[in-house]
C-alpha positions as CSV (number, residue, x, y, z in Angstrom):
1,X,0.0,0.0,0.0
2,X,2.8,2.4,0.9
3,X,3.9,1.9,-2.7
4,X,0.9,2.7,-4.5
5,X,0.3,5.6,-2.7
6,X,4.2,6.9,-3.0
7,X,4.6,6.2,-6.6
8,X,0.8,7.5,-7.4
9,X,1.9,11.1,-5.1
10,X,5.1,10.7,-7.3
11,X,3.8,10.7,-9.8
12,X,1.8,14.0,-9.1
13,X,4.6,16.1,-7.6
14,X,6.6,15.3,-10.7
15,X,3.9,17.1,-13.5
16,X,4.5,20.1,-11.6
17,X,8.1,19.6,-11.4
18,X,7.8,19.3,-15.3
19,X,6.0,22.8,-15.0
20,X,8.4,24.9,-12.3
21,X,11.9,23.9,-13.0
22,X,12.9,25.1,-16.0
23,X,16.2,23.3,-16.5
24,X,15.2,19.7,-17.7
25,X,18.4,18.3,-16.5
26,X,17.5,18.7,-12.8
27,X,14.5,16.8,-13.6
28,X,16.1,13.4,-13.5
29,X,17.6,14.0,-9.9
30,X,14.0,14.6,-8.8
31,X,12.9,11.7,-10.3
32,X,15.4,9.9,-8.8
33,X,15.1,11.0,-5.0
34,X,11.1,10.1,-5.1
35,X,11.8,6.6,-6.5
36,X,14.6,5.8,-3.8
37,X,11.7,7.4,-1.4
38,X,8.6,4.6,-2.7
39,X,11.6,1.8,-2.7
40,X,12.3,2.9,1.3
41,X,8.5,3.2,1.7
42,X,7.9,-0.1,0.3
43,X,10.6,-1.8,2.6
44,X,8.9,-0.1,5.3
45,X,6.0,-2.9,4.9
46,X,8.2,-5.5,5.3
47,X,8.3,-6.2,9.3
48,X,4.4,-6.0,9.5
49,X,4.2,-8.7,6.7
50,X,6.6,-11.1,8.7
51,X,3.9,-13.1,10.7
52,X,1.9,-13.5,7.7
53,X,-0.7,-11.1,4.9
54,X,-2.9,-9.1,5.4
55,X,-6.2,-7.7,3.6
56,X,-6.5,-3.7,3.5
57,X,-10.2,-2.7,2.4
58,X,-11.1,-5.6,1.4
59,X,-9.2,-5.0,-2.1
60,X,-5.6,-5.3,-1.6
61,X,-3.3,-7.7,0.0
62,X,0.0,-6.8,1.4
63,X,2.2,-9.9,1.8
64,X,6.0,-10.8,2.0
65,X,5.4,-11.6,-2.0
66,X,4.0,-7.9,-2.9
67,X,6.5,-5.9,-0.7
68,X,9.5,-7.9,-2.4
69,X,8.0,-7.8,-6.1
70,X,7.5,-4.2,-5.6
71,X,10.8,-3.9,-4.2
72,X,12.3,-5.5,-7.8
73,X,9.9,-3.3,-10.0
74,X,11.4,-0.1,-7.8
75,X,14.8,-1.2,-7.9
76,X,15.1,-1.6,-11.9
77,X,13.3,1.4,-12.3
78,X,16.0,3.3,-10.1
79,X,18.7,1.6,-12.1
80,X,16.6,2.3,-15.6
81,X,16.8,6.0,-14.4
82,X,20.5,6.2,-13.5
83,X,22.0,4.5,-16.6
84,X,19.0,5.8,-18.8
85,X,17.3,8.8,-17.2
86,X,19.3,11.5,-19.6
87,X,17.8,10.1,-22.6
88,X,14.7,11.3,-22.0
89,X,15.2,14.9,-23.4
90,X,15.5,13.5,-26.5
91,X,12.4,12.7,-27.1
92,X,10.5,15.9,-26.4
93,X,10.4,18.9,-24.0
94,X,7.9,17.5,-21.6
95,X,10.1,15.9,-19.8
96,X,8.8,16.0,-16.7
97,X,5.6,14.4,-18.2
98,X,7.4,11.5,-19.1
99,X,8.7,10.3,-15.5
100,X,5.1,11.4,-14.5
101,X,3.8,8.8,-16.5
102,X,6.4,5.9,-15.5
103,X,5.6,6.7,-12.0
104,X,1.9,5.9,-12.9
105,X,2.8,2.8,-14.3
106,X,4.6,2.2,-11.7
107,X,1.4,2.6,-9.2
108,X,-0.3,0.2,-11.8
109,X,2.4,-2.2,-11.2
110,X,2.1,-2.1,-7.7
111,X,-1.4,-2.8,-7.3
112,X,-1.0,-5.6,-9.8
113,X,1.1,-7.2,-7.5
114,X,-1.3,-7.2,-4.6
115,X,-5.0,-7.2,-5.9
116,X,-7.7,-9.3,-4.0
117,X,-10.9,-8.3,-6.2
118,X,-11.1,-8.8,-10.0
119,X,-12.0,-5.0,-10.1
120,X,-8.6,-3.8,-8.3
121,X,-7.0,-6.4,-11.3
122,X,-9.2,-4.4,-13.9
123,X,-7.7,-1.4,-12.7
124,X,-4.3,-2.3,-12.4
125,X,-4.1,-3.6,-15.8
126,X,-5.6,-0.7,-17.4
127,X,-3.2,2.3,-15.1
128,X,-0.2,0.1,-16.5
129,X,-1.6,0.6,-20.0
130,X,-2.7,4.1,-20.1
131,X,0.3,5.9,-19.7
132,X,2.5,3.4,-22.1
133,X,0.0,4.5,-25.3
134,X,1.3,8.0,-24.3
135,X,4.6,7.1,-24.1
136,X,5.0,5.4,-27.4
137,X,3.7,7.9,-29.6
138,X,5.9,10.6,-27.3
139,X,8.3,11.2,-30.2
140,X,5.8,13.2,-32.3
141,X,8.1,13.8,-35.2
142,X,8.4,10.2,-36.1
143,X,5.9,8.7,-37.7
144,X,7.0,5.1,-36.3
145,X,6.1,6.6,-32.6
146,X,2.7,7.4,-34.0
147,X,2.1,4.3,-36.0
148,X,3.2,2.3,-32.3
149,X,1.0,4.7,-30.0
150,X,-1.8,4.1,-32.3
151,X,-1.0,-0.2,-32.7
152,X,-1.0,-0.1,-29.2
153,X,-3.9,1.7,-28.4
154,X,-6.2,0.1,-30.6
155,X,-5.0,-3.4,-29.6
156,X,-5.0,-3.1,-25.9
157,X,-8.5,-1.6,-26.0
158,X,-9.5,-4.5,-27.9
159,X,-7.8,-7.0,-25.0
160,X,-9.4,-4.8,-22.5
161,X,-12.6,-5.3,-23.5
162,X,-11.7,-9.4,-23.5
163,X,-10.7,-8.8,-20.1
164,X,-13.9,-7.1,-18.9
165,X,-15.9,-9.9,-20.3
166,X,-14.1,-12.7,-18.8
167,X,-14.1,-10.9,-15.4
168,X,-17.8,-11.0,-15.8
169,X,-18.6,-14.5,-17.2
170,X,-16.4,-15.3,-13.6
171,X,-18.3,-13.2,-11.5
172,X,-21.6,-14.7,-13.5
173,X,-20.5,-18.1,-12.5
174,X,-19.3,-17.0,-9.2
175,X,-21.4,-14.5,-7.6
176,X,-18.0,-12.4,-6.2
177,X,-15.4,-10.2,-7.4
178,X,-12.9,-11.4,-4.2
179,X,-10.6,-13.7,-5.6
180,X,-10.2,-15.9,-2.9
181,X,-13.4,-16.6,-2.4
182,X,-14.4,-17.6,-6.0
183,X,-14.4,-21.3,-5.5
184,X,-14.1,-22.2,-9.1
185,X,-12.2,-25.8,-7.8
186,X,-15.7,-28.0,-8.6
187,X,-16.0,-31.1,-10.7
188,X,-17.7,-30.6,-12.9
189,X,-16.4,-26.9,-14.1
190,X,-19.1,-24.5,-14.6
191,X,-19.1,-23.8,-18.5
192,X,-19.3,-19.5,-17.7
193,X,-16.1,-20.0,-15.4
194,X,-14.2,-22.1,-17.8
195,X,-15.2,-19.1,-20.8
196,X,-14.5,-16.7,-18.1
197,X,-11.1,-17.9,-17.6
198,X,-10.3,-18.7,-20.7
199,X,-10.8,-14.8,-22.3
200,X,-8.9,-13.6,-19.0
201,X,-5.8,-16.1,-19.9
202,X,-5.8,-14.5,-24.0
203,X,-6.4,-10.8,-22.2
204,X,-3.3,-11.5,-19.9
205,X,-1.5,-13.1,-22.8
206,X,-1.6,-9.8,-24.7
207,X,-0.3,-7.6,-22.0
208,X,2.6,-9.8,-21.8
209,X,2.7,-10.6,-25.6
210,X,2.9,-14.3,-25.7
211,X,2.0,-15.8,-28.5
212,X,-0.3,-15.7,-30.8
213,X,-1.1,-12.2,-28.7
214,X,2.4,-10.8,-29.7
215,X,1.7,-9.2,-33.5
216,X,2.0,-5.7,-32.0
217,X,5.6,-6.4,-29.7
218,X,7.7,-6.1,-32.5
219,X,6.2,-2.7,-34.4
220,X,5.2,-0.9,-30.7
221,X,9.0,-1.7,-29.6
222,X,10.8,-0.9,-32.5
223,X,8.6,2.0,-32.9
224,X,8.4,3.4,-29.7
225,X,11.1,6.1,-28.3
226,X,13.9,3.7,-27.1
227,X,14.3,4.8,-23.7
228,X,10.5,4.0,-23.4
229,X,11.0,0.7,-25.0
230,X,13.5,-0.4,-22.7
231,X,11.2,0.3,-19.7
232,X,8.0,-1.4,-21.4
233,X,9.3,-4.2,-22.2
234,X,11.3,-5.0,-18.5
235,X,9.1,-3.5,-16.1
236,X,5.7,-3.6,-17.5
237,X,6.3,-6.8,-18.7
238,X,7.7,-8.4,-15.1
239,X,4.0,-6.2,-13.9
240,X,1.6,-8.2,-16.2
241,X,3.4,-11.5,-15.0
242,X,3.1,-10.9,-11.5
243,X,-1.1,-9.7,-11.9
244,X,-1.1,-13.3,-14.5
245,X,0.7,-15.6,-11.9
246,X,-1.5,-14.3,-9.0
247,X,-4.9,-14.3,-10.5
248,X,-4.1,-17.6,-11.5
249,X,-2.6,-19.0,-8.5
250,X,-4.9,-17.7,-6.1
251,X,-7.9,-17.9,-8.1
252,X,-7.5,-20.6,-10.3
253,X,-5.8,-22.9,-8.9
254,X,-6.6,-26.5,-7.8
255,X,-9.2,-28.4,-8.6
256,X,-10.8,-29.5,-12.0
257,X,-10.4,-26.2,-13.6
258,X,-6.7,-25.9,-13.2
259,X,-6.3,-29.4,-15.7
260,X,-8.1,-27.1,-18.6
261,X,-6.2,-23.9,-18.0
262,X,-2.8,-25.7,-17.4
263,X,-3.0,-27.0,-20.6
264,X,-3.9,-23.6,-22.7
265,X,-1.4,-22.3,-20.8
266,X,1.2,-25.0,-22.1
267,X,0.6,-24.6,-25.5
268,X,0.8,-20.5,-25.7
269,X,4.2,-21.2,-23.8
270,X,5.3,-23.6,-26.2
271,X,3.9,-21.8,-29.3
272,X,5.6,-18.6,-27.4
273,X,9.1,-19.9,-26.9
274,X,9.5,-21.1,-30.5
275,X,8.1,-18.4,-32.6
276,X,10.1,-15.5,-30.3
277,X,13.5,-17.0,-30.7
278,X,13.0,-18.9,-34.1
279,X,11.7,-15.1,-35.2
280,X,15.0,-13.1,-33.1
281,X,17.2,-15.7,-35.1
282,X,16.5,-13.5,-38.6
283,X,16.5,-10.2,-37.6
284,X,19.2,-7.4,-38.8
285,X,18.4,-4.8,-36.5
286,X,19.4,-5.5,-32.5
287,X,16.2,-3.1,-31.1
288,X,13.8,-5.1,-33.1
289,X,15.7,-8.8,-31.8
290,X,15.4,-7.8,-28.5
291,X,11.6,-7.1,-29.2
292,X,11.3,-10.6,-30.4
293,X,13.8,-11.8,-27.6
294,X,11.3,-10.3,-25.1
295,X,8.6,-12.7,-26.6
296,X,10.9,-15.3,-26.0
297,X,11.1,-14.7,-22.7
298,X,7.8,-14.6,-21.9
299,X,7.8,-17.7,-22.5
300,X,10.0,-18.9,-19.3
301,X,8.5,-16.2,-17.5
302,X,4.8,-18.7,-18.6
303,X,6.3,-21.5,-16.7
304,X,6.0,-20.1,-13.4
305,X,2.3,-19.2,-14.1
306,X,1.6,-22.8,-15.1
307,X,3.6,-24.3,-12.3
308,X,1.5,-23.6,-8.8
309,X,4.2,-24.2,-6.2
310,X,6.9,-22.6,-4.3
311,X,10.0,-22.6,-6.9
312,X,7.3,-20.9,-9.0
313,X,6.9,-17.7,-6.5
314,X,10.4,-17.4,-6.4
315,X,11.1,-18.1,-10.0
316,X,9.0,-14.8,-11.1
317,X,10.8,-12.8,-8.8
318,X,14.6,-13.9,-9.5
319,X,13.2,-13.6,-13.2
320,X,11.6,-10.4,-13.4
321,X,14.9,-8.9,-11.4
322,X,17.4,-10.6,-13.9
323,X,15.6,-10.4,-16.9
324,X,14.7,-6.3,-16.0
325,X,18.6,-5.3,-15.2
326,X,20.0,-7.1,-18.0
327,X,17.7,-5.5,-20.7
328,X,17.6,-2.5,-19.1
329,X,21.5,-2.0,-19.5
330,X,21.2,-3.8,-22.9
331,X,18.9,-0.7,-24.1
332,X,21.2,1.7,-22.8
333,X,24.1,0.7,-24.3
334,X,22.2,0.5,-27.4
335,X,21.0,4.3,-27.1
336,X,24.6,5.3,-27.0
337,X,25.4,3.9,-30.7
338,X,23.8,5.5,-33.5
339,X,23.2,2.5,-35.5
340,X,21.3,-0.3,-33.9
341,X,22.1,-2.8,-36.6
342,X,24.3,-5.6,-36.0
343,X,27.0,-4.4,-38.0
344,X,26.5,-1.2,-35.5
345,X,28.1,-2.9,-32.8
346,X,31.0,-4.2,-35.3
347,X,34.4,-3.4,-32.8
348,X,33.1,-1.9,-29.5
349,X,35.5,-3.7,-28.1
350,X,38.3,-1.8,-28.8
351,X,36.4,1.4,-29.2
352,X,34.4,1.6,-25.8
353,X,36.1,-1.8,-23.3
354,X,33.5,-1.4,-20.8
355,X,30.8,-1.1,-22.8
356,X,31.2,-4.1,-25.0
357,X,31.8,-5.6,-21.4
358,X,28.7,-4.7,-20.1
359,X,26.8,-5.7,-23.2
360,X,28.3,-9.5,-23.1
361,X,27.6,-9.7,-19.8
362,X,23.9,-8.8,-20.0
363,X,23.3,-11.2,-23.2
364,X,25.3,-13.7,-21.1
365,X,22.5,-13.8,-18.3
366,X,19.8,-13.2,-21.6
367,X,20.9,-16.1,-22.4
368,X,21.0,-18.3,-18.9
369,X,24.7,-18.6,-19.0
370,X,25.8,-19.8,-15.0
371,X,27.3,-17.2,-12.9
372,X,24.6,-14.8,-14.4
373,X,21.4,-13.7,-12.9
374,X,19.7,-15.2,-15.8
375,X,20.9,-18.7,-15.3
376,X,19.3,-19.1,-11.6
377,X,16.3,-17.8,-13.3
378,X,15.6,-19.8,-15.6
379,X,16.9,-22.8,-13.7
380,X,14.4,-22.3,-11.0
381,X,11.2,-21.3,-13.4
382,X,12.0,-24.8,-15.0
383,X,12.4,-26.4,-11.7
384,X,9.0,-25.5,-10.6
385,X,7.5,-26.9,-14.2
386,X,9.3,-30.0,-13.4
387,X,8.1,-30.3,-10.1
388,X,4.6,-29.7,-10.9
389,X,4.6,-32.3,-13.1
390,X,3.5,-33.6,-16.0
391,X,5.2,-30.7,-17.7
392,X,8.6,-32.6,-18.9
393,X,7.4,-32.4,-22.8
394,X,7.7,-28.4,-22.5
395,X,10.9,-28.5,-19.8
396,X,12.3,-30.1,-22.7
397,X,11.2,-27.4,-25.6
398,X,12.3,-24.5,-23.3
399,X,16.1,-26.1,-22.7
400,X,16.4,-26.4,-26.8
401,X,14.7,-22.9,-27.4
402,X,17.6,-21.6,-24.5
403,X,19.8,-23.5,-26.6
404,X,18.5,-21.4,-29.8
405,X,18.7,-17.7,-28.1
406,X,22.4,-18.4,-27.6
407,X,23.1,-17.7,-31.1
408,X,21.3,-14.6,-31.8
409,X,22.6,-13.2,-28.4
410,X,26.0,-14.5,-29.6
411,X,25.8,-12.7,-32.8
412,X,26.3,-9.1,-30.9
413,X,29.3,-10.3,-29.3
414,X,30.8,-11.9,-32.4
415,X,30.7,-8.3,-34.1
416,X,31.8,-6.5,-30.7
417,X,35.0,-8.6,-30.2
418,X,35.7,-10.0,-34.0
419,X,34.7,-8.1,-36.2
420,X,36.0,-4.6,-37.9
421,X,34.6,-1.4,-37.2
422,X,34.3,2.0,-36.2
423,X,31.0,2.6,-34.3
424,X,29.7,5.7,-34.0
425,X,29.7,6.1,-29.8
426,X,28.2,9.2,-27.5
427,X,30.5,10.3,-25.2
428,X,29.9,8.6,-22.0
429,X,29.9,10.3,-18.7
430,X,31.2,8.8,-15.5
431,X,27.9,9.1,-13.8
432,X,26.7,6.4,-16.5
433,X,30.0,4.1,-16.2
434,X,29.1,4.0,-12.5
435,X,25.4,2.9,-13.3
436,X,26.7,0.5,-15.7
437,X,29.2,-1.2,-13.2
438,X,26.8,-1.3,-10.7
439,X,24.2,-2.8,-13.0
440,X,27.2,-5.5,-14.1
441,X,27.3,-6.2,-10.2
442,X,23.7,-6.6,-9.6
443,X,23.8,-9.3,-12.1
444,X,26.5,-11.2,-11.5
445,X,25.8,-11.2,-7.5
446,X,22.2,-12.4,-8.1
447,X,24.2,-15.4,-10.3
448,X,26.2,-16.4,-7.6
449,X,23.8,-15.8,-4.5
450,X,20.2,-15.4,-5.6
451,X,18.9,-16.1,-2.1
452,X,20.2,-12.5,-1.4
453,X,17.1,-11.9,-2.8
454,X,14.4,-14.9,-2.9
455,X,15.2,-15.5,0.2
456,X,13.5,-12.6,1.7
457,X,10.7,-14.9,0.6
């Protein structure tokens, strides 16, 4: 709760930053101090949530689960504005606008993480969505912005609308909004339930664009201002996960009617890791392959949604916290090259050490390779498919599609370290080296210890 209400009064305070200060450097450092305020906020939860959750007005719940989520979402935003905050006066004059905007998401995000009533889900989704239509078409001149604002737009009212109808086939069947209480477990399945789940499962789907919900990832992302990109698809994606795995866990879970979602479920994720890396193996430009690779990862990020047990709770978290930093500094290396092609990045090594450094490392943990965040990741998402069981079939089809991202991950460091070039760099400031080698930290420290973090759990 303390979240919400910090990031929403954020949020505020920061339009009329946007109006009063008139240099839109200084902007950032506000920015800045009111997201390491909602992160200590946040925290602040933590000791009342030791001996167990608790429901505030009857909407939200505040458990250890929320409180560290939010803490993740927080943290990678901080770290998005340190190594990535600058960019933002690129894109337009209303800057201050813009963080006003992320912090809204940010509320959305936070309420995602700890809704008790299909309406507070409803509204969640929807204050996540909002502000990201804005932010795509933020670059005004471009027609690409425009062409993503209005993709997105006219798509994710469409997947609203699918939303709204599930929600009230379930409440039809069920007679309440509270999510706990829906007892949807019966044999046989009431036919409105099973419809009503179904449509929320495709609705979810879009938000985190698994497939066949993912035509409008590539074009919004590769469209979209990049700075914005990079905080779409890490953030916001990580918040639609956590909203999917706890309506379904919650509310879905057990029973007859988790055999027919389970098996949907399976087959999106199958469908999701196989067309996201088979389609990031033939792009040319490295924006529009980490759209695709973002598909591709939705689909690991699946398997703790189908999986109802403990490695799946910790999965999501360890995931959305190493697949968030890693992109996050992916993107803003990529903003400081002027040609995001693959031939872009041909001899960064020898032009800018660190920052081919920092790219490897990141594609490294992309990728799952041990001693990265990204490895413990996707070894415990798996782990909880395994343990839950009849799952080995798509265990299997997410190792080989792992197998697969190596390449096109592995492409970007072939042309950093052996290939010819001269890439055109930005100059780099020392405030963003230091961001960049504390992100390189984070990472590698959640490789080799990820109970620093899931174990907070």
């Amino acid at each position: 709760m303390n979240a919400l209400i910090s990031t929403a009064l954020s949020g505020v305070v920061l339009m009329f930053v946007g109006l009063f200060v008139r240099n839109k450097q200084h902007i950032k450092f506000y920015a800045i101090a009111a997201i390491i305020i909602s992160f200590i906020a946040n925290l602040a939860l933590y000791p009342t949530v030791q001996l167990g959750s608790y429901i505030q007005f009857g909407m939200i719940e505040v458990s250890k689960f929320s409180v560290l989520f939010n803490a993740v979402a927080l943290g990678a935003t901080l770290i998005y504005f340190l190594l990535s905050g600058k960019e933002f006066e690129k894109v337009g004059e209303h800057v201050g606008d813009y963080f006003a905007l992320i912090f809204f998401i940010l509320a959305g995000i936070t309420l995602a993480s700890s809704f008790s009533n299909l309406l507070m889900l409803f509204l969640a989704i929807e204050i996540m969505s909002i502000p990201q239509y804005v932010l795509a078409g933020a670059d005004r001149k471009s027609l690409k912005s425009n062409e993503a604002s209005l993709k997105y737009f006219l798509m994710g009212a469409f997947s609203t609308g699918i939303l709204l109808m599930g929600i009230t086939l379930i409440y039809g069947a069920a007679g309440t909004f509270n999510i706990a209480e829906l007892g949807l477990g019966a044999d046989p399945v009431h036919p409105l339930a099973l419809c009503g789940i179904i449509l929320m499962a495709f609705a979810l789907a879009f938000k985190v664009s698994a497939v066949p919900f993912h035509f409008w990832t590539p074009d919004v992302y590769d469209g979209s201002p990049t700075v914005f990109t990079s905080f779409m698809a890490t953030v916001v994606k990580a918040g639609g996960f956590v909203a999917f795995l706890r309506m379904f866990h919650v509310a879905f879970a057990g029973g007859a009617v988790s055999h027919h979602w389970t098996l949907i479920l399976s087959i999106i994720t199958a469908a999701t890791l196989i067309l996201g890396n088979f389609s990031a193996v033939f792009q040319q430009s490295v924006k529009r392959m980490l759209a695709y690779s973002s598909i591709a990862q939705a689909g690991f990020m699946l398997f703790a949604v189908i999986a109802v047990n403990q490695f799946a709770t910790q999965g999501i978290i360890l995931y959305a916290a190493a697949y968030s930093l890693a992109t996050i500094g992916v993107f803003a290396v990529l903003m400081k090259l002027k040609d995001y092609t693959f031939e872009g990045f041909n001899g960064l090594a020898r032009k800018q050490p660190l920052l081919a450094l920092a790219t490897t490392i990141f594609l490294f943990s992309l990728a799952g390779i041990p001693v990265t965040a990204g490895f413990f990741a996707k070894y415990f998402v798996l782990s909880a498919a395994i343990q839950h069981g009849h799952l080995l079939w798509l265990v299997i089809v997410g190792v080989l599609c792992a197998a697969i991202s190596v390449y096109y991950y592995f492409r970007v460091i072939m042309a950093m370290y052996f290939k010819q070039g001269d890439p055109e760099v930005e100059p780099i400031s020392g405030g963003f080296r230091a961001a960049l080698v504390l992100t390189i930290i984070l990472v590698l420290v959640l490789g080799l210890c990820p109970s620093l973090l899931i174990g907070w759990l």
